[in-house]
TORMI-762202 format. One record per residue (C-alpha): residue in three letters; x, y, z. Coordinates in nm, 4 decimals. Example, Ala and Ser with C-alpha at 12.3 -4.5 7.8 and 13.67 -1.06 7.14 Angstrom:
code: ALA | x: 1.2300 | y: -0.4500 | z: 0.7800 $
code: SER | x: 1.3670 | y: -0.1060 | z: 0.7140 $
***
This chain:
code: UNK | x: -6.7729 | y: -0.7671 | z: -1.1723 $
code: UNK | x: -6.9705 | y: -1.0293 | z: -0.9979 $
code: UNK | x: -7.0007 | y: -1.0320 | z: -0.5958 $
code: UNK | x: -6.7206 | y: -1.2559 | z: -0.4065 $
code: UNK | x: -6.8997 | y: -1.5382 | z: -0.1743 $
code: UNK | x: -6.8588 | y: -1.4122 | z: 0.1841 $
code: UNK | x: -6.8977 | y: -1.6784 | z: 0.4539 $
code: UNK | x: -6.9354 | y: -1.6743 | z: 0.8398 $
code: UNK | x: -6.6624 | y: -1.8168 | z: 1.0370 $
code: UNK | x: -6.8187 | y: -1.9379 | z: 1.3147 $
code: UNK | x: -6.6041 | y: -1.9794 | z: 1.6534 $
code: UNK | x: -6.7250 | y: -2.2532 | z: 1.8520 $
code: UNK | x: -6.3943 | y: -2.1597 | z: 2.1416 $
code: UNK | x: -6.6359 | y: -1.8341 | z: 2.1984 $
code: UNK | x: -6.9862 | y: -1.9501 | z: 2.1694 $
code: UNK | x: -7.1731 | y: -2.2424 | z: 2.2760 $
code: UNK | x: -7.3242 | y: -2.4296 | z: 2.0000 $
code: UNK | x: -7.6621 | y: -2.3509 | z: 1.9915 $
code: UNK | x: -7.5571 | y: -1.9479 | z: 2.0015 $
code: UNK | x: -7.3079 | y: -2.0735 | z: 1.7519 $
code: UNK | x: -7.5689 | y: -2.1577 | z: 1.4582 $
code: UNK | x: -7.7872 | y: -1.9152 | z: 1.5610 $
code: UNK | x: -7.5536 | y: -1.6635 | z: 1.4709 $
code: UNK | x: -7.4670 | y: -1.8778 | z: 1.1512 $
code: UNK | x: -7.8263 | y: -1.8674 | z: 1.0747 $
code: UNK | x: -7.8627 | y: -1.4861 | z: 1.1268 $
code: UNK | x: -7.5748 | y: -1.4351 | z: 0.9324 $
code: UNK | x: -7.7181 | y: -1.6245 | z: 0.6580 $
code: UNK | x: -8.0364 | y: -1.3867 | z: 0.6465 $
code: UNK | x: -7.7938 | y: -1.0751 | z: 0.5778 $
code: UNK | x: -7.6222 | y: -1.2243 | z: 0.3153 $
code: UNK | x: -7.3096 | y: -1.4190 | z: 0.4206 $
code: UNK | x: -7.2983 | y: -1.7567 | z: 0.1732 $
code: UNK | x: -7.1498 | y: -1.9826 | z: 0.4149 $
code: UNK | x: -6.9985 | y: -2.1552 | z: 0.7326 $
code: UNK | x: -6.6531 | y: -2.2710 | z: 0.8477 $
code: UNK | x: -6.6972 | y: -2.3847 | z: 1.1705 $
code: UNK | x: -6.3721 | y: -2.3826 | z: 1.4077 $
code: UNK | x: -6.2721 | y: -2.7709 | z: 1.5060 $
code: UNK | x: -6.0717 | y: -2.6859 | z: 1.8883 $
code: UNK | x: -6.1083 | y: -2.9457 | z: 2.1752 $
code: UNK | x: -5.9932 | y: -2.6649 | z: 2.4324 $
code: UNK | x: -6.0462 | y: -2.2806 | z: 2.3619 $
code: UNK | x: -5.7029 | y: -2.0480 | z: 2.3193 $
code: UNK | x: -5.7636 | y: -1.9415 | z: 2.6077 $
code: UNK | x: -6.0398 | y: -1.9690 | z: 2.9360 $
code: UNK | x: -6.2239 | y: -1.6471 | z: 2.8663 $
code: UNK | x: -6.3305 | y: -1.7821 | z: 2.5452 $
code: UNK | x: -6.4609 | y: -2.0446 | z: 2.7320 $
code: UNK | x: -6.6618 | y: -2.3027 | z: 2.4572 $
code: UNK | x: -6.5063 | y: -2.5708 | z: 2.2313 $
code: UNK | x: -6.8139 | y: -2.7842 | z: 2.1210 $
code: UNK | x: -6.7752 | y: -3.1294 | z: 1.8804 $
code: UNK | x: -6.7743 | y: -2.9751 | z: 1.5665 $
code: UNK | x: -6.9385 | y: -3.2944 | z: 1.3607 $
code: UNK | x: -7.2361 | y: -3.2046 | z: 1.5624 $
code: UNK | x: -7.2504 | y: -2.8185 | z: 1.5081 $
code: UNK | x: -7.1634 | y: -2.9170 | z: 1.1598 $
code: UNK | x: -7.4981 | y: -3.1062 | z: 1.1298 $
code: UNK | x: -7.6965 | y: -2.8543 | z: 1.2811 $
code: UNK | x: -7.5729 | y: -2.6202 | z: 1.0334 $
code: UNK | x: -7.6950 | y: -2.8534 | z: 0.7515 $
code: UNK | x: -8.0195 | y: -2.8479 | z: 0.8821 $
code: UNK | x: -8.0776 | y: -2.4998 | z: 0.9393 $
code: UNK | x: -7.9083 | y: -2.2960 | z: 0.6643 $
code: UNK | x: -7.8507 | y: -2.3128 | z: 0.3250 $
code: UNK | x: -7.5085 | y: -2.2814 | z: 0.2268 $
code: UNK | x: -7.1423 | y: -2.4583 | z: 0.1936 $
code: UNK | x: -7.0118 | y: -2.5524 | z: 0.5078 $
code: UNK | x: -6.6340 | y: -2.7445 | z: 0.6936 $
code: UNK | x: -6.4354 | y: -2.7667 | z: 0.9378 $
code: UNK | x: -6.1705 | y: -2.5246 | z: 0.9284 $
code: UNK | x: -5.9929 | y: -2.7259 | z: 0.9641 $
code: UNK | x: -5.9970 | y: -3.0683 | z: 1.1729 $
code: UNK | x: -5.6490 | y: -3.2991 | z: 1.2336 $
code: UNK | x: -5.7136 | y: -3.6573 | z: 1.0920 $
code: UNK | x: -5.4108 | y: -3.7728 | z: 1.3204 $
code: UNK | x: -5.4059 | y: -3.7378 | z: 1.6873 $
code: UNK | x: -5.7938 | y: -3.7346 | z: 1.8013 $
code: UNK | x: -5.8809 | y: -3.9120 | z: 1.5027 $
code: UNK | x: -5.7571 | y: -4.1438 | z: 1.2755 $
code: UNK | x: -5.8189 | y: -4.0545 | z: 0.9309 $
code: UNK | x: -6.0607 | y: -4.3293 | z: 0.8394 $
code: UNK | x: -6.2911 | y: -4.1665 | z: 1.1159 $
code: UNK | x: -6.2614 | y: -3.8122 | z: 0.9253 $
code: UNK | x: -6.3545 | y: -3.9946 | z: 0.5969 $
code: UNK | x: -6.6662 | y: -4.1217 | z: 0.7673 $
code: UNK | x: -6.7593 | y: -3.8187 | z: 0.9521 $
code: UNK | x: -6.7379 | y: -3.6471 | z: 0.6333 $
code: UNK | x: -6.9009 | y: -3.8859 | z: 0.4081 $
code: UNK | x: -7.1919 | y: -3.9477 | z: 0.6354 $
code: UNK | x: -7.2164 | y: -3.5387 | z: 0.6458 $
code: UNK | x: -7.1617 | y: -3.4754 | z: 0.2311 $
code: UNK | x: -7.4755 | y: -3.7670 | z: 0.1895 $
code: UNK | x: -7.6993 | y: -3.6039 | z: 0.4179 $
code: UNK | x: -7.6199 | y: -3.2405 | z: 0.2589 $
code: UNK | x: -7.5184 | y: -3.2843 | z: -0.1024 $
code: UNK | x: -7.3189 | y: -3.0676 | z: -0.3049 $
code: UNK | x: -7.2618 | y: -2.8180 | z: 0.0574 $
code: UNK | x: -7.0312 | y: -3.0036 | z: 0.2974 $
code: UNK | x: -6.6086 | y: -2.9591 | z: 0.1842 $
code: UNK | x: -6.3333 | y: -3.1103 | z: 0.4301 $
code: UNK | x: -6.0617 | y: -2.9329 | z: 0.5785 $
code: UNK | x: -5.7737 | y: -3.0478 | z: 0.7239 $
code: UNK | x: -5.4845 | y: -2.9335 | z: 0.8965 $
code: UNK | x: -5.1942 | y: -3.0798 | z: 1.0720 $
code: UNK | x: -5.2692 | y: -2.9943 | z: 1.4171 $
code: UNK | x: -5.2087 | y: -2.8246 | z: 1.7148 $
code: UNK | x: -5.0727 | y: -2.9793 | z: 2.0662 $
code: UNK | x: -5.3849 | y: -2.7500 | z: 2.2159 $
code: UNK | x: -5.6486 | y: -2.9602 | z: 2.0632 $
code: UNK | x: -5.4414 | y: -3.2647 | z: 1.9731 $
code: UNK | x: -5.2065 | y: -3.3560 | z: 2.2807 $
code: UNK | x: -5.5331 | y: -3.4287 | z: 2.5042 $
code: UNK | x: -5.5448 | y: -3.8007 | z: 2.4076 $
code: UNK | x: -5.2150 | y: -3.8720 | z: 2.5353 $
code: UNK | x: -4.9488 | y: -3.9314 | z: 2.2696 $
code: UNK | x: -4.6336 | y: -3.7828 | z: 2.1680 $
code: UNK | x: -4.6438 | y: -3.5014 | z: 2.0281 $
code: UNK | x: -4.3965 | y: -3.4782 | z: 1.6948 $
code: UNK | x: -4.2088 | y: -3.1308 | z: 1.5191 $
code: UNK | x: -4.3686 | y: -2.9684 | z: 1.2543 $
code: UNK | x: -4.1872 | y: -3.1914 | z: 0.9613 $
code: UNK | x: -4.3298 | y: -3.5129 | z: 1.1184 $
code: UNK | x: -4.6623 | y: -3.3187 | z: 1.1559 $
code: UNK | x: -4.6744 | y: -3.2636 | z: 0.7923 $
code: UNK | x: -4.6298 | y: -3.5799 | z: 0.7166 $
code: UNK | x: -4.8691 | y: -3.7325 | z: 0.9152 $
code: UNK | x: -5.1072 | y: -3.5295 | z: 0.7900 $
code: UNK | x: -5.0460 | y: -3.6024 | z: 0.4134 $
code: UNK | x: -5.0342 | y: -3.9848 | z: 0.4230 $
code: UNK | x: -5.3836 | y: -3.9784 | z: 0.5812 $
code: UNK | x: -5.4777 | y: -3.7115 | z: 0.3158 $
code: UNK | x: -5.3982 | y: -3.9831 | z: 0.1225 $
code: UNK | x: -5.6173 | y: -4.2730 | z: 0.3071 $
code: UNK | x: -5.8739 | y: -4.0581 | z: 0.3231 $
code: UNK | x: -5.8981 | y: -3.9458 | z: -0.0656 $
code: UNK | x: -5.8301 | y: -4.3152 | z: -0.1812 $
code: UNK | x: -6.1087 | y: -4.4500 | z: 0.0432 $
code: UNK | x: -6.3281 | y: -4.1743 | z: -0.0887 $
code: UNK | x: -6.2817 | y: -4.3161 | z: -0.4404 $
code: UNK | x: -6.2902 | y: -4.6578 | z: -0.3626 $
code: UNK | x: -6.5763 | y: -4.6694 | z: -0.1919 $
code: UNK | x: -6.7888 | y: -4.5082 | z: -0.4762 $
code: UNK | x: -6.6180 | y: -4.7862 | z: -0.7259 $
code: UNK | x: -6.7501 | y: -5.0287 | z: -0.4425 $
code: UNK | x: -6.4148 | y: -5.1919 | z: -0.3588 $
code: UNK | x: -6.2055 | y: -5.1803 | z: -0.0112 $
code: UNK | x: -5.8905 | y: -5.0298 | z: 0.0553 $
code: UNK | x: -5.6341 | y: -5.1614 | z: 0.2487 $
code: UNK | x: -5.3227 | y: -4.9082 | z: 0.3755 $
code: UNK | x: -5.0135 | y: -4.9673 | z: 0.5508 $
code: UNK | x: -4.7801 | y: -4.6559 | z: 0.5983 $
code: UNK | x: -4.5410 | y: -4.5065 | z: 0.8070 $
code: UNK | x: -4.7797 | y: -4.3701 | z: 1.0616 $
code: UNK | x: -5.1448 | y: -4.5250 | z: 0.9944 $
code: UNK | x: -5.3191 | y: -4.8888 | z: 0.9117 $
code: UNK | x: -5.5993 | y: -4.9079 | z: 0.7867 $
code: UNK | x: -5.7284 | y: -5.2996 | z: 0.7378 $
code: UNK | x: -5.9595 | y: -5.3848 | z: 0.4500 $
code: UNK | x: -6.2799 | y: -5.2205 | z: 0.4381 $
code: UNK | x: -6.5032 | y: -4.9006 | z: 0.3095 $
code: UNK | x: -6.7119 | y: -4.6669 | z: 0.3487 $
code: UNK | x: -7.0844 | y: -4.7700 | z: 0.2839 $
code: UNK | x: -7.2292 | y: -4.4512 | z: 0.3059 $
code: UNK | x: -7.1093 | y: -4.2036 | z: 0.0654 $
code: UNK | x: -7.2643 | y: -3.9249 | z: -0.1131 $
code: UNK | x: -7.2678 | y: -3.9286 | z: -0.4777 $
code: UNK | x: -7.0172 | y: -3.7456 | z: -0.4969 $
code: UNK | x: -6.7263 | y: -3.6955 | z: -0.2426 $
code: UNK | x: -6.6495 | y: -3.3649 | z: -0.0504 $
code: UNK | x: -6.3653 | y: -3.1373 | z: -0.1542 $
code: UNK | x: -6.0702 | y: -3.2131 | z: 0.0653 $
code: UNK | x: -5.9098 | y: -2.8558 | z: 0.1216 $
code: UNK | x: -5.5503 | y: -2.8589 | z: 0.3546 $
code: UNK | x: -5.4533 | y: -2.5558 | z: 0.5323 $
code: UNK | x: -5.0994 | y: -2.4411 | z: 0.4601 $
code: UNK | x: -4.9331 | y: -2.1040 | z: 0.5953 $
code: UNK | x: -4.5577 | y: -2.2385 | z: 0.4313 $
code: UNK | x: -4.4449 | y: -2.2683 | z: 0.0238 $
code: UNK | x: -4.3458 | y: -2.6681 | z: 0.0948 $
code: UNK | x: -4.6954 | y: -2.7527 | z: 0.2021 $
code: UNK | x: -4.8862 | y: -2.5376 | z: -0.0479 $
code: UNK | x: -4.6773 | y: -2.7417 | z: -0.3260 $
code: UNK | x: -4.7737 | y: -3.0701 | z: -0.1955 $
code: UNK | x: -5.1132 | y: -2.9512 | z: -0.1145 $
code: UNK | x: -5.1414 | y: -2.8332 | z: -0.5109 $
code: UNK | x: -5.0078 | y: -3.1893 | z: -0.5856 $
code: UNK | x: -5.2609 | y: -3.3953 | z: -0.3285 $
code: UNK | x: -5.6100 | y: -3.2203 | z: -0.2739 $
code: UNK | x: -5.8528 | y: -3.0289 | z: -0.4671 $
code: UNK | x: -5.7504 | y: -2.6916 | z: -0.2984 $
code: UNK | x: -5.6003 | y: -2.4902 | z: -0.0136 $
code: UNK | x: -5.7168 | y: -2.2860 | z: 0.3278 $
code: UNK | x: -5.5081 | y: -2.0460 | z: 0.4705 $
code: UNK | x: -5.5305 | y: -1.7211 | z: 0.7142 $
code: UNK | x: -5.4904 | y: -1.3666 | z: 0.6944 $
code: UNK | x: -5.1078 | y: -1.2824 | z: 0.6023 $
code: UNK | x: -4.8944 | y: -1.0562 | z: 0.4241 $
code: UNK | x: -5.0233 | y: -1.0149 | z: 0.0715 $
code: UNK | x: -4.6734 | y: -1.0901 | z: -0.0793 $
code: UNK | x: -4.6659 | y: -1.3802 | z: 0.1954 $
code: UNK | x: -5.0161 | y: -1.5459 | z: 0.0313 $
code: UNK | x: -4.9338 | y: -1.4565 | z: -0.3342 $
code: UNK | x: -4.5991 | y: -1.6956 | z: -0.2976 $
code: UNK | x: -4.8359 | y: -1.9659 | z: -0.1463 $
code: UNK | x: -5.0077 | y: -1.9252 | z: -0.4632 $
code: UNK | x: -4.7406 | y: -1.9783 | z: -0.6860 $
code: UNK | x: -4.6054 | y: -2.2758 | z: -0.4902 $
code: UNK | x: -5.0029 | y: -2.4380 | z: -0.4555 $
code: UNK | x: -5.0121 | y: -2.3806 | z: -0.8331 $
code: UNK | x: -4.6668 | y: -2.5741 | z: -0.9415 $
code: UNK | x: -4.7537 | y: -2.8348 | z: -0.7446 $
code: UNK | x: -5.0911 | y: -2.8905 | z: -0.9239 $
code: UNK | x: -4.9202 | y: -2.8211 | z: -1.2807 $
code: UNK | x: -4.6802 | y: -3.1338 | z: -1.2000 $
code: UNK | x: -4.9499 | y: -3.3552 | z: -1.1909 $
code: UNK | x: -5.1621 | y: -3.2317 | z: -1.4542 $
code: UNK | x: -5.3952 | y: -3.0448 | z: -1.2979 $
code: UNK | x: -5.5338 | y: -2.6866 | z: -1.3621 $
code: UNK | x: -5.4888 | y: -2.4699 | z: -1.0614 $
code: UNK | x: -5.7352 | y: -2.1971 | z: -1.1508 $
code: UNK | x: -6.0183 | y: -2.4214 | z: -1.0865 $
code: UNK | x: -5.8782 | y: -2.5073 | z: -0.7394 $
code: UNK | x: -6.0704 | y: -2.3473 | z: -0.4762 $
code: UNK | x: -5.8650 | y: -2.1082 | z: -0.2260 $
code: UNK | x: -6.0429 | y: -2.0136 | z: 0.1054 $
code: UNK | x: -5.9191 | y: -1.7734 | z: 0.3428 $
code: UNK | x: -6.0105 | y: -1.7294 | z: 0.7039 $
code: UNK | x: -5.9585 | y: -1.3438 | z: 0.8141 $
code: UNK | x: -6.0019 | y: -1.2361 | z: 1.1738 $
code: UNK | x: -6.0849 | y: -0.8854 | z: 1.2306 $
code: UNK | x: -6.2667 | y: -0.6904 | z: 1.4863 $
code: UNK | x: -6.5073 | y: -0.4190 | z: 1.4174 $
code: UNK | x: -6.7413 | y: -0.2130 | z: 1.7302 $
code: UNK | x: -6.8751 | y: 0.0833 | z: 1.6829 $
code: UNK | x: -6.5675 | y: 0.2879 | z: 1.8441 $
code: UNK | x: -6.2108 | y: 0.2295 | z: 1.8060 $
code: UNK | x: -6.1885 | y: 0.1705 | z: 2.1653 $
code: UNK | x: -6.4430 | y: -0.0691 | z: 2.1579 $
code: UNK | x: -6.2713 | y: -0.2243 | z: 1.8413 $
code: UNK | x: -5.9509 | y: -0.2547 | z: 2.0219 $
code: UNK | x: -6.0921 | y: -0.3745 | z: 2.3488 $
code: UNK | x: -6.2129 | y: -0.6560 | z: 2.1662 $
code: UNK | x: -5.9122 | y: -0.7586 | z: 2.0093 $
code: UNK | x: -5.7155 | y: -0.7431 | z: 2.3372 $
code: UNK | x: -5.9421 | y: -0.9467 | z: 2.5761 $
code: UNK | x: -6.1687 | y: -1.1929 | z: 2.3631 $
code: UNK | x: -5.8964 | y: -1.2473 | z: 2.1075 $
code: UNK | x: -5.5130 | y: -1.2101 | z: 2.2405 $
code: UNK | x: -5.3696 | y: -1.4838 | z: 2.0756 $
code: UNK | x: -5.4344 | y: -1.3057 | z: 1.7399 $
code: UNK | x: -5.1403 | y: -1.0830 | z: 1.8912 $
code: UNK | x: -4.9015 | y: -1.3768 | z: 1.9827 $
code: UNK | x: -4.6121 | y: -1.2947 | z: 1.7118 $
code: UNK | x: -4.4890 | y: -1.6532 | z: 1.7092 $
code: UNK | x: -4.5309 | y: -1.9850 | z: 1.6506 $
code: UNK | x: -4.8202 | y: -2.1676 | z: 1.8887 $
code: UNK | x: -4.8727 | y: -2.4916 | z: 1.7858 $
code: UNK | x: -4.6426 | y: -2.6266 | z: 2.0526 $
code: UNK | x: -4.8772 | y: -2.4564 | z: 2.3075 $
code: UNK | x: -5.0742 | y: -2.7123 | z: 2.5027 $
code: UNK | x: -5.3248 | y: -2.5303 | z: 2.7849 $
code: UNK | x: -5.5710 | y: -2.2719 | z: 2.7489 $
code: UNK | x: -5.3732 | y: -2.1346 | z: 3.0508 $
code: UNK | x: -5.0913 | y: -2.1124 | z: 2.9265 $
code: UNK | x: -5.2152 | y: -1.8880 | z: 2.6704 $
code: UNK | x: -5.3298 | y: -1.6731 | z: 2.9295 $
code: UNK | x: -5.0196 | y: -1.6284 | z: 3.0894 $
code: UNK | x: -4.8772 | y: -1.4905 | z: 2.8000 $
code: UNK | x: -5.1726 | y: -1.3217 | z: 2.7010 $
code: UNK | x: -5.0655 | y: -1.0872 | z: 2.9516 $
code: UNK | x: -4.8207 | y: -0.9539 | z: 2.7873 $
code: UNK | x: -5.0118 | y: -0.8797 | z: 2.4661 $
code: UNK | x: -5.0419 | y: -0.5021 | z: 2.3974 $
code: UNK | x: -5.2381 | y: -0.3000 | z: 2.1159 $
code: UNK | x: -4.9092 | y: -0.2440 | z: 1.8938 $
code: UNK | x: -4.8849 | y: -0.6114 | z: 1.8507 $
code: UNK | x: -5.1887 | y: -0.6568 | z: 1.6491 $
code: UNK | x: -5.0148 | y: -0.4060 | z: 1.3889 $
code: UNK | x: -5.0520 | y: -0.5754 | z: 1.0329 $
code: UNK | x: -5.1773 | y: -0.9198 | z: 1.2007 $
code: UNK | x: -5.5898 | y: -0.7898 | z: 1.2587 $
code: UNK | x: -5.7593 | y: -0.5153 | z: 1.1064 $
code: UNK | x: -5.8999 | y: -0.2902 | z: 1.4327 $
code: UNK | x: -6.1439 | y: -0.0687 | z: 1.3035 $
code: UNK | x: -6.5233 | y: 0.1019 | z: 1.3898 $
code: UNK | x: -6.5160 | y: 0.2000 | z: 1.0156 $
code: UNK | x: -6.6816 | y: -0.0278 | z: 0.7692 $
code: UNK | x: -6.5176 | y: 0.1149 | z: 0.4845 $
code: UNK | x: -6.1642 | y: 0.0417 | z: 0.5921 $
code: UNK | x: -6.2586 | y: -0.3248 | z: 0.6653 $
code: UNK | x: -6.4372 | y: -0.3230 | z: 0.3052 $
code: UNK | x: -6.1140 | y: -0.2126 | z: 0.1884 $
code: UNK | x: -5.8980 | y: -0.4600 | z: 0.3675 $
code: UNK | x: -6.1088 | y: -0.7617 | z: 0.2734 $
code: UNK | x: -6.0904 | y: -0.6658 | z: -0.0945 $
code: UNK | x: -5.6950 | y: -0.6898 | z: -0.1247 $
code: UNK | x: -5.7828 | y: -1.0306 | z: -0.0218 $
code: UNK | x: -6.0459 | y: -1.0843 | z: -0.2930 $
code: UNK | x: -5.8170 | y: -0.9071 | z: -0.5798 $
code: UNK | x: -5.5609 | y: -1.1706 | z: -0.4800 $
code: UNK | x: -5.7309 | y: -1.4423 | z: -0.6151 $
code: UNK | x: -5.9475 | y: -1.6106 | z: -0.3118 $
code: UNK | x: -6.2621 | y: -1.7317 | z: -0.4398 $
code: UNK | x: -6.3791 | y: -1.7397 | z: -0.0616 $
code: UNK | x: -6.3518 | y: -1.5653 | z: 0.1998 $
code: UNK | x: -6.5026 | y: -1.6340 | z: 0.5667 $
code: UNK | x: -6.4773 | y: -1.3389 | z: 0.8200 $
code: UNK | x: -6.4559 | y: -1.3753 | z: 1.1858 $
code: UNK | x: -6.5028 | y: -1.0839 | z: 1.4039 $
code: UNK | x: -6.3169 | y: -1.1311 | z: 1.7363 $
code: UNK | x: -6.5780 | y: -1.0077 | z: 1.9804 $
code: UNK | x: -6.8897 | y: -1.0330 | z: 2.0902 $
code: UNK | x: -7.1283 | y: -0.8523 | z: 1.9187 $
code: UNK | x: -7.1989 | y: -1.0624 | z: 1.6627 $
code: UNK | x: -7.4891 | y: -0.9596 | z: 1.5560 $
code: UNK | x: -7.4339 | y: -0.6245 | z: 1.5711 $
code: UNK | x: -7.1191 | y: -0.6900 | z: 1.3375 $
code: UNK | x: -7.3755 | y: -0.9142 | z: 1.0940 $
code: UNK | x: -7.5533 | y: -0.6501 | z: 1.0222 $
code: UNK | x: -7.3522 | y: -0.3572 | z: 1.0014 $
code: UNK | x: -7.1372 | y: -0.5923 | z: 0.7570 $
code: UNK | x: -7.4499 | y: -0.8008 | z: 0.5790 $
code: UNK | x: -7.5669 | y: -0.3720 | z: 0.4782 $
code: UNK | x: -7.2311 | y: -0.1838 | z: 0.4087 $
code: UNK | x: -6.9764 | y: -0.4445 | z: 0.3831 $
code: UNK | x: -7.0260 | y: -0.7496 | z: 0.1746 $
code: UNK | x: -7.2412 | y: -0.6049 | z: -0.1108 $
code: UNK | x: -6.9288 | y: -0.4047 | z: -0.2178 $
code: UNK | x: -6.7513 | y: -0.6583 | z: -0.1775 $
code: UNK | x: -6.6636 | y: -0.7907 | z: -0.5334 $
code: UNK | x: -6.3997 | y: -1.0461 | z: -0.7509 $
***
């Protein structure tokens, strides 16, 4: 048995940025493998109170560790159009070779409403997301073949032009699905998936969806990468454990859709009504590092070949290293 990567999933709504990779560099020192830095324009809500530009966190983290590091994930559709994201990630793979992947996502009226637009239901979402999936990949691979691309779609233009700064190779685009129709296009489109902490059963049926859609157009889906993001919150007491989860975390405890949400404030409202019980099979609560070492590997026997933690509160470090010494070397594939 070899040991599973374990990466830090750094959360820029609760820390400013400087804190931010200093905790990604400590984390680095006790053995985490990598980054996935958080890309929010507003925090879930005001007690978090942080939500840096993650391209520039992103480059700090280049420069100051040594591992694989994304956003997880960033919307190439509201904020930004998706030739932007291809740049932004481009510029970031050629400084950093071989580290930097891309994820993307389709969005959340938190982070994406703030420019103004309309903001569409989840079908239109999805789709707006995939075509510049699309623009982006096909101006990835033009660009290296030194030609332009031109693109005309439902929801974006782009006019004739390229990248000219690219890395020698381009970044791994990775889309975050939680549902089977997205993980099937996903298998179909990008070179793997992101998800978040579910229901085993839940996950193993995105799977098998992520993996037909790769198999219809010829591709083998056992040497897709699949990352997961899992939330948890450890302290040395229960209490303290729990505490966590209710005040620096609450919308981990929100059973039901939130990407309609648009204000931090809002959130807080109905953070209110959050309660211990609702974390129940959403967040593993715990002061015992075995029982989180335990959790985390039903992940890794399930087939994730990454895995980045985030521990809700604020005792990071303390967390690090409690986790970097009892946690991830037991941690195996």
């Amino acid at each position: 048995m070899t040991q599973i990567p374990i990466g830090y999933a750094a959360m820029l709504e609760q820390f400013a940025p400087r804190e931010a990779v200093d905790l990604a560099v400590h984390a680095e020192s006790r053995g985490f493998s990598g980054v996935m830095a958080s890309d929010h324009f507003q925090p879930w809500v005001p007690r978090q109170g942080q939500s840096s530009f993650v391209w520039n966190v992103l480059t700090a983290l280049g420069e100051r560790t040594t591992g694989d590091f994304g956003p997880g994930v960033t919307t190439p559709s509201y904020r930004w159009h998706p030739a932007m994201v291809a740049q932004a990630s481009a510029t970031t793979a050629a400084m950093y070779p071989g580290r930097h992947w891309l994820g993307l996502g389709s969005g959340e009226a938190l982070n994406e409403h703030v420019v103004g637009g309309y903001w569409p239901e989840a079908p239109e979402r999805i789709n707006r997301m995939f075509e510049a999936v699309d623009i982006i990949t096909k101006l990835f691979t033009a660009s290296l073949a030194g030609k332009d691309l031109k693109h005309s779609g439902p929801f974006f233009k782009v006019e004739s032009t390229r990248l000219w700064t690219m890395p020698e190779e381009p970044p791994q685009v990775f889309v975050a699905t939680a549902g089977p129709v997205t993980a099937k296009r996903a298998g179909r489109t990008v070179d793997g998936l992101i998800t978040v902490g579910a229901p085993l059963e839940k996950i193993a049926g995105l799977f098998t969806r992520f993996a037909d859609g790769a198999r219809e157009v010829g591709k083998d889906p056992n040497r897709m990468p699949k990352l997961l993001q899992l939330h948890l919150s450890w302290a040395p007491t229960e209490e303290e454990a729990m505490a966590n989860a209710v005040t620096e975390w609450p919308n981990g405890g929100m059973r039901f859709p939130k990407a309609d949400i648009r204000s931090p404030f809002e959130f807080e409202q109905i953070a209110k009504m959050v309660r211990p019980a609702d974390f129940d099979g959403r967040l593993m609560i715990s002061s015992d590092p075995d029982e989180h070492r335990a959790y985390i590997q039903r992940y890794a026997d399930l087939g994730f070949d990454k895995i980045y933690l985030h521990n809700v509160g604020r005792n990071q470090r303390e967390w690090i290293d409690v986790f970097g010494r009892d946690v991830l070397p037991k941690l195996h594939r």
